[in-house]
KOLMIVO-966774 format. One record per residue: residue in one letter; x, z, y negated of N, C-alpha, C in turn. Coordinates in steps of 0.2 Angstrom, whole numbers, padded with zeros to 4 digits, always signed. Atoms other than C-alpha are relative to their C-alpha. Example, Ala and Ser with C-alpha at 12.3 -4.5 7.8 and 13.67 -1.06 7.14 Angstrom:
BEGIN
A+0004+0000+0006+0062+0039+0022+0004+0000-0006
S-0004-0001+0006+0068+0036+0005-0004+0003-0005
//
This chain:
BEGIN
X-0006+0002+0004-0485+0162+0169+0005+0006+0000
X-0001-0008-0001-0480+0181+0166+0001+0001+0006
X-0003-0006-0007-0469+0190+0181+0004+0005-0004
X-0004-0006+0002-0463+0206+0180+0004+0001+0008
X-0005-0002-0005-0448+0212+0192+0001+0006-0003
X-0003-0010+0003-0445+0231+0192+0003+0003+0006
X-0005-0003-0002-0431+0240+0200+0000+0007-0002
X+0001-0006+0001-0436+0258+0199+0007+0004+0002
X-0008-0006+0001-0420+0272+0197+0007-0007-0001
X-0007+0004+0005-0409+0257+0188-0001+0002-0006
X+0001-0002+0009-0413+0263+0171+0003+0006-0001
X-0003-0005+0002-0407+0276+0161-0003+0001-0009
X+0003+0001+0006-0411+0282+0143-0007+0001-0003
X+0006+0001+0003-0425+0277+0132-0005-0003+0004
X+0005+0004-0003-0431+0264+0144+0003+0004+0007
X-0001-0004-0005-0431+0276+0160-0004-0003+0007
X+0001+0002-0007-0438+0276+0178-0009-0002-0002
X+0009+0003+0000-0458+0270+0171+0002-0007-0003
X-0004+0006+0002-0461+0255+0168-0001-0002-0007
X-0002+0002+0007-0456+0249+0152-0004-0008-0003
X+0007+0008+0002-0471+0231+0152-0005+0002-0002
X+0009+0001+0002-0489+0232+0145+0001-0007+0000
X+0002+0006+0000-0496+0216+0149-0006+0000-0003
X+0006-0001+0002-0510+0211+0137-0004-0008-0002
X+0001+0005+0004-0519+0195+0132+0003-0006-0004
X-0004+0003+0002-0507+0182+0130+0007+0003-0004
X-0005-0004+0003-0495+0195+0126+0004+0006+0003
X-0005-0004-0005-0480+0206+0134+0002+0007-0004
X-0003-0005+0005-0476+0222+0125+0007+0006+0004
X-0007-0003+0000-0458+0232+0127+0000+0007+0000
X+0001-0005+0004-0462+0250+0126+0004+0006+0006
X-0006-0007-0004-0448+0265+0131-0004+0005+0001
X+0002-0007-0002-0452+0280+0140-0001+0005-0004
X-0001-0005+0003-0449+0292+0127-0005-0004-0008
X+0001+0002+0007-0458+0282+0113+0002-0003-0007
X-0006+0000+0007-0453+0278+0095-0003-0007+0000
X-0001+0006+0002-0454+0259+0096-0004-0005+0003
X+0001+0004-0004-0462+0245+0103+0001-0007-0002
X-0002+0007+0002-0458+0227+0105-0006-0006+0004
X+0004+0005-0001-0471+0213+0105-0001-0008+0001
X+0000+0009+0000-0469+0196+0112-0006-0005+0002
X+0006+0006+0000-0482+0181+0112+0000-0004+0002
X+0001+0007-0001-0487+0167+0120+0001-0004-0004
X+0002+0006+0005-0490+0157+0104+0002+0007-0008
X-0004+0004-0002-0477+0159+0095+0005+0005+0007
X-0003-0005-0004-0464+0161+0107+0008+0000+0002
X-0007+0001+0000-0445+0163+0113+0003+0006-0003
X-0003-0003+0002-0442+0177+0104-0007+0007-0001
X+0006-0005+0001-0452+0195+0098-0002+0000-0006
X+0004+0000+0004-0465+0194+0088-0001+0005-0003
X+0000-0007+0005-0466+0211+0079+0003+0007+0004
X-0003-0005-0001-0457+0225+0081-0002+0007+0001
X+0004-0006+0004-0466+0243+0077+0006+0007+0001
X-0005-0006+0001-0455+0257+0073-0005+0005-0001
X+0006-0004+0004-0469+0274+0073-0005-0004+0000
X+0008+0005+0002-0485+0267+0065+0002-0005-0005
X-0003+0005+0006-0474+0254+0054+0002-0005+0001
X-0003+0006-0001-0470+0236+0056+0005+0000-0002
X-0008+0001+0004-0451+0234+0053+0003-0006+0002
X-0002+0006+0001-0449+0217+0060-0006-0004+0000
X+0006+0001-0001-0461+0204+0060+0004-0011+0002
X+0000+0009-0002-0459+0183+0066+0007-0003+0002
X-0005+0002-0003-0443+0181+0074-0001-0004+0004
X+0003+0004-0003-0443+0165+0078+0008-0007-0003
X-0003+0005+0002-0433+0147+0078-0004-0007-0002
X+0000+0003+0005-0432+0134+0071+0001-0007+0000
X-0004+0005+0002-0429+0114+0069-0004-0006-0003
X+0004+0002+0006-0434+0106+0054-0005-0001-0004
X+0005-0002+0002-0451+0105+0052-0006+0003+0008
X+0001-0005-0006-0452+0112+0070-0001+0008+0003
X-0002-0008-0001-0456+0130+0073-0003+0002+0007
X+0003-0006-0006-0458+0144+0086-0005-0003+0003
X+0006+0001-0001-0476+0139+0085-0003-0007+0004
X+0003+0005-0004-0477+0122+0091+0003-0001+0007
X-0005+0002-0006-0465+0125+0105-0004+0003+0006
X+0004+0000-0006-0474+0125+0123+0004+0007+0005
X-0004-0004-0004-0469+0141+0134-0003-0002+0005
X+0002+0003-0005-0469+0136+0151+0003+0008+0004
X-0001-0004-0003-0459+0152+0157+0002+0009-0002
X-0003-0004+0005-0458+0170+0155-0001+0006+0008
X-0003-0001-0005-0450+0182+0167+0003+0008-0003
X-0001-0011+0004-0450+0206+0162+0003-0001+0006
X-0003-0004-0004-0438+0214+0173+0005+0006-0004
X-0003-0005+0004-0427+0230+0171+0009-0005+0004
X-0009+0002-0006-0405+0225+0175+0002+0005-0007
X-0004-0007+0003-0391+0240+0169-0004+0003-0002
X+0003-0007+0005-0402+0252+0161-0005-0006-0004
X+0005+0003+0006-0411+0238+0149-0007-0001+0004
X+0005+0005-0001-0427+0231+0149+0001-0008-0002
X-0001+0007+0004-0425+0210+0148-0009-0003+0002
X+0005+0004+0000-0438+0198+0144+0003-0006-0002
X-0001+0008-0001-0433+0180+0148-0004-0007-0002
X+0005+0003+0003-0443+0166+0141+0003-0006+0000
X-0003+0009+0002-0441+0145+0141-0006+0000+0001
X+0003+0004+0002-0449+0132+0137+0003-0006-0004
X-0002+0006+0004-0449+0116+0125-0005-0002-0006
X+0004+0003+0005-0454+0106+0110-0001-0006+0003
X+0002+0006-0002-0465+0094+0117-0001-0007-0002
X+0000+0006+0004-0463+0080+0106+0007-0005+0001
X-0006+0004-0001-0450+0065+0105+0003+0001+0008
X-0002-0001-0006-0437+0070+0117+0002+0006+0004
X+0001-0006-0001-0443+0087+0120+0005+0003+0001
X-0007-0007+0001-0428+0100+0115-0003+0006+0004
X-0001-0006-0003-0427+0113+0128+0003+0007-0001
X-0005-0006+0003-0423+0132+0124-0001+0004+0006
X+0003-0008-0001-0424+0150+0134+0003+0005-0004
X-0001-0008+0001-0421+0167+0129+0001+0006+0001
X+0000-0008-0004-0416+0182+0135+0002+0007-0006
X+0000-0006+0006-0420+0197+0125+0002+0006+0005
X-0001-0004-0004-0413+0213+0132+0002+0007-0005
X+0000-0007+0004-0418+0232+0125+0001+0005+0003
X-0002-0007-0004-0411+0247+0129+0001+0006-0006
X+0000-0004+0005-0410+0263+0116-0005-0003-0008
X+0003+0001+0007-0414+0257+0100+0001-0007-0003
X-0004+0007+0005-0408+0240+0098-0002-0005+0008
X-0001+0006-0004-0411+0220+0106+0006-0004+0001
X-0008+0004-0001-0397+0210+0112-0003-0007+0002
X+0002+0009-0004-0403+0190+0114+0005-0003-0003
X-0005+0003-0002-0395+0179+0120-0006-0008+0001
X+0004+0005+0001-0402+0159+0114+0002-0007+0001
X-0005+0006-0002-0398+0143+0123-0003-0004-0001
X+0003+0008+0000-0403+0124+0119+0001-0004+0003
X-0001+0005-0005-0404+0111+0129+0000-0006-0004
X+0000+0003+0007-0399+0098+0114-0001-0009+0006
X+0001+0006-0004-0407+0080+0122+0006-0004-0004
X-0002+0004+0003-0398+0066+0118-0003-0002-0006
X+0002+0003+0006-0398+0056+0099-0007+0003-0001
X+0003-0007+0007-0408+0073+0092+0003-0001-0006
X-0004-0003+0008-0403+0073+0075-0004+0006-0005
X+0003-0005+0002-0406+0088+0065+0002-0002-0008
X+0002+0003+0007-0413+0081+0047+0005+0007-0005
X-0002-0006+0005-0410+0097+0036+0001+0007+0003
X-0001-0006-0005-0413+0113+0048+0001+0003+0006
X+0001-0004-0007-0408+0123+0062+0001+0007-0001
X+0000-0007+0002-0414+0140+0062+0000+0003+0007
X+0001-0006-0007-0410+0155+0077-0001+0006-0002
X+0000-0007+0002-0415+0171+0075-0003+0002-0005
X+0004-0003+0008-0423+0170+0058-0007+0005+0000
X+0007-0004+0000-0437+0183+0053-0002+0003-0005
X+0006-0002+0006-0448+0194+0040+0002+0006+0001
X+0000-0006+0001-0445+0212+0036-0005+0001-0002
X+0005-0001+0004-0460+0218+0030+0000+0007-0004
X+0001-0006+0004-0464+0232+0016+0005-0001-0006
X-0007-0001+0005-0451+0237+0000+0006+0004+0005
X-0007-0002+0000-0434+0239+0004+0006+0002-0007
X-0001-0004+0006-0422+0250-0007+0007-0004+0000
X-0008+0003+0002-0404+0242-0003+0003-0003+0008
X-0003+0001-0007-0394+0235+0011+0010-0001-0001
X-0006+0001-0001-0376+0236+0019+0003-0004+0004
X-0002+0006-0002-0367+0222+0021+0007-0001+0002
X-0006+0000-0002-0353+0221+0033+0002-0009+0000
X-0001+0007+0001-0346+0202+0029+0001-0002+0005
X-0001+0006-0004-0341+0188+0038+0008+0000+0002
X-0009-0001-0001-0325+0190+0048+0005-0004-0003
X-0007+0006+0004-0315+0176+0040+0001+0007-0008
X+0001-0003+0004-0321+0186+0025+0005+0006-0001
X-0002-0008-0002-0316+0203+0030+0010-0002+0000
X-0008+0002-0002-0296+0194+0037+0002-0001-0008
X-0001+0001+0004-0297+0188+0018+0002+0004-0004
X+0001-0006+0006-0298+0206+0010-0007+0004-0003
X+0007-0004+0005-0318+0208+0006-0002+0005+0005
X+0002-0005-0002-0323+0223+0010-0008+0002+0003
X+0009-0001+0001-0341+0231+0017-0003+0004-0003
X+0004-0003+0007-0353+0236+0003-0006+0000+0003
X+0008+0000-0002-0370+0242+0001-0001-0002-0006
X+0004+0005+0008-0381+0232-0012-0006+0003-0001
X+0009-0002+0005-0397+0238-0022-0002-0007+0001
X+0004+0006-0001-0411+0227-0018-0004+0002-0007
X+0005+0000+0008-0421+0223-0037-0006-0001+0003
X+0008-0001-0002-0439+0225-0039-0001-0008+0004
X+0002+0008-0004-0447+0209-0028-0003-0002-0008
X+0002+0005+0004-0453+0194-0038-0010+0000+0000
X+0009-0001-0001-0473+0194-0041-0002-0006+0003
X+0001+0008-0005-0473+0176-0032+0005-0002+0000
X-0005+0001-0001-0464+0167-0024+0007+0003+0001
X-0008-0002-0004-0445+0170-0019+0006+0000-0005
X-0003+0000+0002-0430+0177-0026+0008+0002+0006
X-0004+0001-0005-0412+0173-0016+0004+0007-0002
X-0003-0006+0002-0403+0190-0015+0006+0002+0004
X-0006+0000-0006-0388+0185-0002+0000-0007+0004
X-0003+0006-0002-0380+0171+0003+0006-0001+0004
X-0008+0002-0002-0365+0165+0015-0001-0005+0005
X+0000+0004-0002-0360+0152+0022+0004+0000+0009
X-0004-0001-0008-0351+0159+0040-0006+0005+0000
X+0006-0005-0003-0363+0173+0047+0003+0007+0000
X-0002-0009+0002-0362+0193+0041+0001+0001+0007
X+0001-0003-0005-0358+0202+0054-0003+0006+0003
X+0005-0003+0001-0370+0215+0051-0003+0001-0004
X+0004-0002+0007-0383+0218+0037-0006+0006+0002
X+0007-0004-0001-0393+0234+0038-0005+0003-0006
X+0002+0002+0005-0406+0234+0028-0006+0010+0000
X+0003-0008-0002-0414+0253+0022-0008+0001-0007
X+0009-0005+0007-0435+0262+0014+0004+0004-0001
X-0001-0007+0005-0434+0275+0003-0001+0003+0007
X+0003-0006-0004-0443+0284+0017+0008+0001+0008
X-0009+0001+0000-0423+0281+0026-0002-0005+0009
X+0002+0002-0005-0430+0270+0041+0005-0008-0002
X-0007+0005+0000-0415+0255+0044-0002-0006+0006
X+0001+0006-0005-0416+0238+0052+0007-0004+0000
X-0008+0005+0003-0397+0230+0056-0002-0005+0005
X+0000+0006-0003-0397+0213+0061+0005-0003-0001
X-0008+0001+0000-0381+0207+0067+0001-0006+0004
X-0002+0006-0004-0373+0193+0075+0003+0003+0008
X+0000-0002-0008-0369+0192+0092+0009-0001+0001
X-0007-0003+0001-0350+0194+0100+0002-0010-0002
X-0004+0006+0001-0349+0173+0099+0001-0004-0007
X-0001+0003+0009-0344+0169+0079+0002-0006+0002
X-0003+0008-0001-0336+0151+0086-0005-0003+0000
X+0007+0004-0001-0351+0146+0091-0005+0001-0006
X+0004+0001+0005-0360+0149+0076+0003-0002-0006
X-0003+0000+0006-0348+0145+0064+0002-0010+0001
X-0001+0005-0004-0345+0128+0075-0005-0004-0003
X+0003+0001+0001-0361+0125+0068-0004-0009+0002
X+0000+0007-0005-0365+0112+0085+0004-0005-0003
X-0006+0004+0002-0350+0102+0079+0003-0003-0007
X-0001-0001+0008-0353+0101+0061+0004+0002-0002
X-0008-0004+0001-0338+0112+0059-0003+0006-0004
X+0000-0008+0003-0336+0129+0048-0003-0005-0006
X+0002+0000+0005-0345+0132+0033-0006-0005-0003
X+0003+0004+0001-0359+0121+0037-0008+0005+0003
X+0008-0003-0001-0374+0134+0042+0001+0003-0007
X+0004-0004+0009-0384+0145+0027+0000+0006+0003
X+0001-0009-0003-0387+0164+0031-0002+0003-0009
X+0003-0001+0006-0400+0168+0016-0002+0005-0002
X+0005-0005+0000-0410+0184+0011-0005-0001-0006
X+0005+0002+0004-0425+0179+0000-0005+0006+0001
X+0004-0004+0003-0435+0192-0008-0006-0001-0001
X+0007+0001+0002-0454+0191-0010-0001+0005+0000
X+0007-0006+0002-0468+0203-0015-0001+0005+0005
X+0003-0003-0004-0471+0208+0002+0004+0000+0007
X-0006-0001-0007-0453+0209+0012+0004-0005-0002
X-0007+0004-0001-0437+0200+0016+0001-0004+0005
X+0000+0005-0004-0435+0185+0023+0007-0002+0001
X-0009+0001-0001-0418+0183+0032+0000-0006+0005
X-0002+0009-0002-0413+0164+0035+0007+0001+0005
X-0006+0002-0006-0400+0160+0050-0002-0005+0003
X+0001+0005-0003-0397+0146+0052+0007-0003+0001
X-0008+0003-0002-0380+0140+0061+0000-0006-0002
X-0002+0007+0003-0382+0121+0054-0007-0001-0005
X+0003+0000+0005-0390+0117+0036+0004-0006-0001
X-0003+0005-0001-0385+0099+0034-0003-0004-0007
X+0002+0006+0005-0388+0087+0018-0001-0007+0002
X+0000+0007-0003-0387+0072+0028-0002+0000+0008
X+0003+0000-0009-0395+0069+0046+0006+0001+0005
X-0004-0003-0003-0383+0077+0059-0002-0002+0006
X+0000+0001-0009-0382+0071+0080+0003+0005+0001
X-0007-0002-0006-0375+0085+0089+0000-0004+0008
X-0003+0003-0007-0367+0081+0106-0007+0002+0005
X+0007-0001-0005-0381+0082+0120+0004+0005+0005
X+0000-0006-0004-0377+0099+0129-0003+0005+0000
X+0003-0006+0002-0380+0116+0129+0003+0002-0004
X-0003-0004+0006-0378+0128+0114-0003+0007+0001
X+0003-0009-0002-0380+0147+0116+0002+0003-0007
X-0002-0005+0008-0381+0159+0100-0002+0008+0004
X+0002-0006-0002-0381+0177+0102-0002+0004-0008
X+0001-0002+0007-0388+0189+0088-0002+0007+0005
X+0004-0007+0000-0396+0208+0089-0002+0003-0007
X+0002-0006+0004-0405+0221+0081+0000+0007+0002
X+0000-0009-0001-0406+0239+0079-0004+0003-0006
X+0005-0005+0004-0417+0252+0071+0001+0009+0000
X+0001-0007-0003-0419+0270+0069-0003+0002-0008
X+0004-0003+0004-0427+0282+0055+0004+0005-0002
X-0004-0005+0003-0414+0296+0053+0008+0001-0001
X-0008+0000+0000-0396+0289+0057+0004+0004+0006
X-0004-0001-0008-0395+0297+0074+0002+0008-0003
X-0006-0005+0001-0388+0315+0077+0006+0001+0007
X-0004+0003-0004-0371+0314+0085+0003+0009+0003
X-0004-0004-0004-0364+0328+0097+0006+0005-0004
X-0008-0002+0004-0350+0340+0088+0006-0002+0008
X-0006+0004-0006-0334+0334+0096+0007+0005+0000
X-0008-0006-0004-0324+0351+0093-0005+0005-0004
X+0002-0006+0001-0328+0369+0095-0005+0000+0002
X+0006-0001-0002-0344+0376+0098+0001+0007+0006
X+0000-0007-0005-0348+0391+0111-0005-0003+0004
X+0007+0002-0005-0362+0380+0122+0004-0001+0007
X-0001+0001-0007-0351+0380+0139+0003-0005+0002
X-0005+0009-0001-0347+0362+0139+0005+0001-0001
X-0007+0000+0000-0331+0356+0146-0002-0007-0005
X+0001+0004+0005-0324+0344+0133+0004-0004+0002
X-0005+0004-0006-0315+0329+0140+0000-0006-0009
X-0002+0002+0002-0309+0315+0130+0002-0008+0002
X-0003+0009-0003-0306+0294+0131+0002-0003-0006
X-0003+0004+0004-0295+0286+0118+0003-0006+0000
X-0004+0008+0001-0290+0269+0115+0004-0001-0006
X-0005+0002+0004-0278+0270+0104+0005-0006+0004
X-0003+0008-0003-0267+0253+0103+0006+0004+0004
X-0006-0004-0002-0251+0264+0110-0003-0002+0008
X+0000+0000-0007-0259+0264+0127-0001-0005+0003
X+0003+0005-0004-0266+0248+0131+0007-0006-0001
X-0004+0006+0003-0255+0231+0132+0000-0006-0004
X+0000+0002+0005-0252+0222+0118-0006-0008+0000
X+0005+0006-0001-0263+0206+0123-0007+0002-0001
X+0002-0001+0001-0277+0217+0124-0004+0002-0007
X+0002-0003+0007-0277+0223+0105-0004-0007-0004
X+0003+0004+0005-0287+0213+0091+0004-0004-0005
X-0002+0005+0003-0280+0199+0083-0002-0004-0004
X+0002+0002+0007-0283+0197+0065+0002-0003-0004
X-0003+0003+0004-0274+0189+0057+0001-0009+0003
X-0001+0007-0002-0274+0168+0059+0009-0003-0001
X-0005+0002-0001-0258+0163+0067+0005+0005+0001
X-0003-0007-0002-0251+0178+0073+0004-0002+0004
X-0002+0002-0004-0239+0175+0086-0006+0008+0008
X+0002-0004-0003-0249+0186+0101+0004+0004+0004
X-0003-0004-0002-0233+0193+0107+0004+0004-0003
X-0004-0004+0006-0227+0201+0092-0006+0001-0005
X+0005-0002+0004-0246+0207+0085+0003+0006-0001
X+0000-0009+0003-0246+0222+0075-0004+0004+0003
X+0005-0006-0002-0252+0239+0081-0007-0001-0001
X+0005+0001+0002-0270+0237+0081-0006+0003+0006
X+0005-0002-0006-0288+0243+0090+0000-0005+0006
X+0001+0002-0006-0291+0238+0108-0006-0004-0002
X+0005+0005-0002-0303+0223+0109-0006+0001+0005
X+0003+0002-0004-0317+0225+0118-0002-0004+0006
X+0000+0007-0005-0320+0209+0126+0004-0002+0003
X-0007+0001-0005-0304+0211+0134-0001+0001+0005
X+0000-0002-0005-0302+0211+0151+0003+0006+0001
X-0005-0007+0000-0288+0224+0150-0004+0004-0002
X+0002-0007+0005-0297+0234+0137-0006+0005+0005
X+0006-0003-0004-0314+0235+0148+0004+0004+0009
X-0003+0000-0007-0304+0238+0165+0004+0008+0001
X-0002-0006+0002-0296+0253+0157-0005+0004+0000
X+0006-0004+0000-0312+0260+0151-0003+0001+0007
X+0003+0000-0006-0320+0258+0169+0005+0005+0003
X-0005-0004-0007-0304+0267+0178-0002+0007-0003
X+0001-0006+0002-0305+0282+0165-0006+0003+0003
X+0006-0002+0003-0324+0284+0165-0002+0003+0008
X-0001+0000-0006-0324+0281+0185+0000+0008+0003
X-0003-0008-0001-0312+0297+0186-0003+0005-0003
X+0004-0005+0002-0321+0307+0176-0005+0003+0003
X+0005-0002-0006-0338+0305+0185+0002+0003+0007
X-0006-0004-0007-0326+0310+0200-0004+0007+0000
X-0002-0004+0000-0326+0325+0193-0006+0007+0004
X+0006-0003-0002-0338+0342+0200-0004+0000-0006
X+0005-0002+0005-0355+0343+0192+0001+0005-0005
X-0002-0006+0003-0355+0353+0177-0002-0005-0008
X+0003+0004+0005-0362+0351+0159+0007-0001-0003
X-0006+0002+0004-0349+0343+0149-0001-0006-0006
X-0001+0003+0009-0345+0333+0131+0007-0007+0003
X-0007+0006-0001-0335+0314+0132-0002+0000-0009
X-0002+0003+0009-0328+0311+0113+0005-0006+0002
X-0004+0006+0002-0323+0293+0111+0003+0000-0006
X-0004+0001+0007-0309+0290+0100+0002-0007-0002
X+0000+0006+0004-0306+0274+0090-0006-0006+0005
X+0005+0003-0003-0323+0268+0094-0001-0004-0005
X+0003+0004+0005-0326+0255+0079+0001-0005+0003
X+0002+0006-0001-0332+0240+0082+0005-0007-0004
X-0003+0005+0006-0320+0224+0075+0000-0008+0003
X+0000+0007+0000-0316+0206+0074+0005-0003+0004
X-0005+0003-0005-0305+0195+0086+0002-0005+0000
X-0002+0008-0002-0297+0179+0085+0004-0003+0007
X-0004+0002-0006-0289+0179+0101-0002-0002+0007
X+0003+0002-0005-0296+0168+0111+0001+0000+0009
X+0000+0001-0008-0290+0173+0130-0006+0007+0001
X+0005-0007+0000-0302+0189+0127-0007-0003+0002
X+0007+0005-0001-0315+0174+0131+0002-0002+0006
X-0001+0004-0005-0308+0164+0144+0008+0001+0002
X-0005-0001-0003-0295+0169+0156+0007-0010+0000
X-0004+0005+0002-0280+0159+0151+0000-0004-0006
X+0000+0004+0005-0285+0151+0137+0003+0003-0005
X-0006-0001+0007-0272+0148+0121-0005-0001-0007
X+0002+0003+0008-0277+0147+0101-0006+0006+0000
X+0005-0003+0005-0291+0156+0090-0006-0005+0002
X+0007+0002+0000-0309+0159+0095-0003+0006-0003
X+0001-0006+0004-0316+0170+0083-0007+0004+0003
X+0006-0006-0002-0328+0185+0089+0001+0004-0001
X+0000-0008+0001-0334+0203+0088-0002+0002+0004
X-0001-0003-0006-0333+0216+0100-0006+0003+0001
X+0006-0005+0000-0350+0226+0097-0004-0003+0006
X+0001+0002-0002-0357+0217+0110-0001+0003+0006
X-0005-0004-0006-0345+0224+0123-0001+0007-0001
X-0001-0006+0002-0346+0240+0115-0008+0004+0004
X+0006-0004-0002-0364+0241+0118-0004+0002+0007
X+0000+0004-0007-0365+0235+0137+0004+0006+0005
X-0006-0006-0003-0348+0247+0142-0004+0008+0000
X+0003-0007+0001-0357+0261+0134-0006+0003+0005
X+0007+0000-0003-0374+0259+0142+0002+0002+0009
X-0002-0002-0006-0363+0259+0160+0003+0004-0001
X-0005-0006+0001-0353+0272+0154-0006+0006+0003
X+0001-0004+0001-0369+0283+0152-0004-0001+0007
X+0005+0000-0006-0378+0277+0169+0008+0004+0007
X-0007-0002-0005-0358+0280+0179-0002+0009-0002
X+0000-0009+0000-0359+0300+0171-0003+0003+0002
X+0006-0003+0000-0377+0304+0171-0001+0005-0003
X-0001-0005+0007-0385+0317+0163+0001+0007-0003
X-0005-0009+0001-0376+0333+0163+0008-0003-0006
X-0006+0000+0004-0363+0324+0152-0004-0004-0007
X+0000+0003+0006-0364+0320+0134+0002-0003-0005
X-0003+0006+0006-0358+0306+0122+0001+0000-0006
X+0001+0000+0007-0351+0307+0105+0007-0003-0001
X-0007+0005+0003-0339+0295+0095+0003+0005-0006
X-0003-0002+0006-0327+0301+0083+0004-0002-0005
X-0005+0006+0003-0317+0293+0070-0003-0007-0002
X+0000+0008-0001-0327+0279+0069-0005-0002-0007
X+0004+0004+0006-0331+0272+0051-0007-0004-0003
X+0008+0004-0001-0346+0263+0056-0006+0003+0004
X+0006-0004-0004-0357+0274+0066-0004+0000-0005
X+0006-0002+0005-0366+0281+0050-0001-0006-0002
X+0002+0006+0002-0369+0264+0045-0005-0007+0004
X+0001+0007-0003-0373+0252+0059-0006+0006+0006
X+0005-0003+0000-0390+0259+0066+0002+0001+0011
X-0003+0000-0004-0384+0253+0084+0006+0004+0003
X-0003-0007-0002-0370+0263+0085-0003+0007+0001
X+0004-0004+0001-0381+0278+0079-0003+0002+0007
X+0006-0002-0004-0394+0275+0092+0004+0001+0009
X-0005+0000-0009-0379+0277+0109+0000+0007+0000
X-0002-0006-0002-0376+0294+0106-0004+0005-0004
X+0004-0003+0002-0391+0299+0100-0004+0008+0005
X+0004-0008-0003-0401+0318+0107-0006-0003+0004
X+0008+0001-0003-0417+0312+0116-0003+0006+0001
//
């Protein structure tokens, strides 16, 4: 059932030119060249990574779906497919709930530095109805936690709430106490030990699609954090229904990630220094790009008279830039050197032609996505005589994901 495909000198990174599989007893394990982390997927349950190991420590633990009284665990894997593509390691995974009208899922996990990126599709049968739950992506933190940072919900954020970090209270001696609640999906939560070890769990770049909550409309999933004794239990569930719910009989994609690290990354100085590096330079400021490319924040903006604003990722403009720059640089003669990106923060987008070429109206997404994928070819295009560091960017010290791009190996 297990194939592994490897494509030796495509990698880069953490997950470098060995192979990145252990194969073991109904179980596939993730593990980077350089160490640090490993990722454990399983037969039984399956569709997703079964525990995470940061060092000698469990930091995630049962990442898994969900539908009603249906879990991870009864669902049949029929397919599972390791290879390395861009620099990542992926692990591809389908099967079904063999019951009724067997609901079809796959999977595609894809690791590369310090962080996952899955991408989660349904094959929703016909007159399925979802009773009370549909859960993607939920899972278990395990140990005490000191506090987490919580970047909202972009409707949220358009409205004016800001990102905050929260103190987590002592856990409950039984049982569960709820310590975060919304009803559109955060767009990052990173959760921190005393000992300063960080797990973000974030939403993926398509907010429509989750907030669509398969046709139920906005404000109809849960997005939970429930405290116990012995961890944190983070609910995702893009539909949470009081009344039995049919969606349409199609496919449904979710995308989520995580990220990790232990120290918050150390980042490159980006001026001055006497180490010989030449010091080069890529900014996206909005002044340079054409105004379709920028981010569009505000609902009901006209798109040809947006405000000044960052460049959009997801754009085709925005990335096509980034390509020609980065191109030209690697041109250049070998020689150790320094890239400082400017106005690297990650943001929110309603402008739906950033999706689909031609298309009019609001579709709401985030860019981090793009950010991490661009970068990843960024660092394979330069190679390793050149060195990466962000500057200006509000979120790096926060979001464990950015951290771990421009990190020292």
């Amino acid at each position: 059932m297990t194939q592994a495909k490897l494509n030796p000198g495509e990698s880069v990174g953490a997950l470098a030119e060995h192979n990145p599989f252990e194969f073991g007893e109904a179980t596939l394990t993730v593990v980077p060249e350089a160490g640090g982390w490993r990722a454990v997927h399983r037969d039984q349950p399956c569709g997703a990574p079964a525990e995470i190991r940061l060092g000698d420590q469990t930091i995630v633990e049962n990442c898994h779906f969900y539908l009603d009284g249906l879990g991870s665990g009864q669902a049949l894997l029929q397919k599972r497919r390791a290879h390395r593509r861009a620099g990542a390691a992926v692990v591809e995974e389908s099967g079904l709930f063999p019951f009724g009208r067997e609901l079809g899922f796959r999977q595609s996990s894809r690791y590369a530095f310090n962080h996952l990126r899955a991408t989660f599709d349904f094959e929703w049968p016909a007159g399925q109805p979802v009773e009370r739950h549909l859960g993607v992506g939920s899972l278990f933190l395990p140990g005490q936690w000191q506090s987490y940072f919580c970047l909202p919900p972009a409707r949220h954020l358009a409205e004016g709430a800001a990102p905050a970090r929260v103190s987590i209270p002592a856990p409950p001696t039984s049982g569960e106490t709820m310590i975060g609640h919304w009803h559109r999906p955060p767009l990052a939560l990173v959760f921190r030990r005393a000992d300063g070890t960080r797990v973000e769990v974030g939403s993926g770049s398509d907010l429509w699609r989750w907030q669509q909550s398969l046709g139920a409309g906005p404000e109809s999933g849960s997005y939970k954090l429930m405290l116990r004794a012995d961890g944190i239990r983070v609910v995702r569930e893009p539909l949470m229904t009081c009344a039995p719910f049919t969606p349409a009989a199609q496919a449904y994609r979710f995308k989520w990630h995580l990220a990790w690290d232990q120290d918050g990354g150390r980042q490159l100085p980006t001026e001055g220094g006497r180490d010989g590096r030449e010091r080069h330079e890529l900014s996206l400021a909005s002044g340079e790009l054409p105004a379709a490319a920028r981010r569009r924040q505000a609902s009901g903006t006209d798109p040809a008279v947006r405000e000044p604003a960052a460049a959009c990722w997801l754009a085709a403009a925005t990335q096509r830039e980034i390509k020609r720059r980065v191109r030209q640089l690697a041109a250049l003669p070998p020689a150790p050197r320094i890239l400082t990106i400017r106005d690297f923060s990650p943001g929110f987008c309603l402008d739906g032609s950033h999706l689909q070429r031609g298309r009019r109206g609001e579709l709401e997404h985030w860019d981090l996505d793009a950010m991490l994928e661009l970068v990843a070819w960024m660092r394979r295009q330069l190679g390793s005589e050149w060195q990466v560091a962000a500057a200006d960017d509000r979120l790096q010290d926060e979001l464990p994901s950015l951290a771990g791009l421009f990190r020292i190996d």
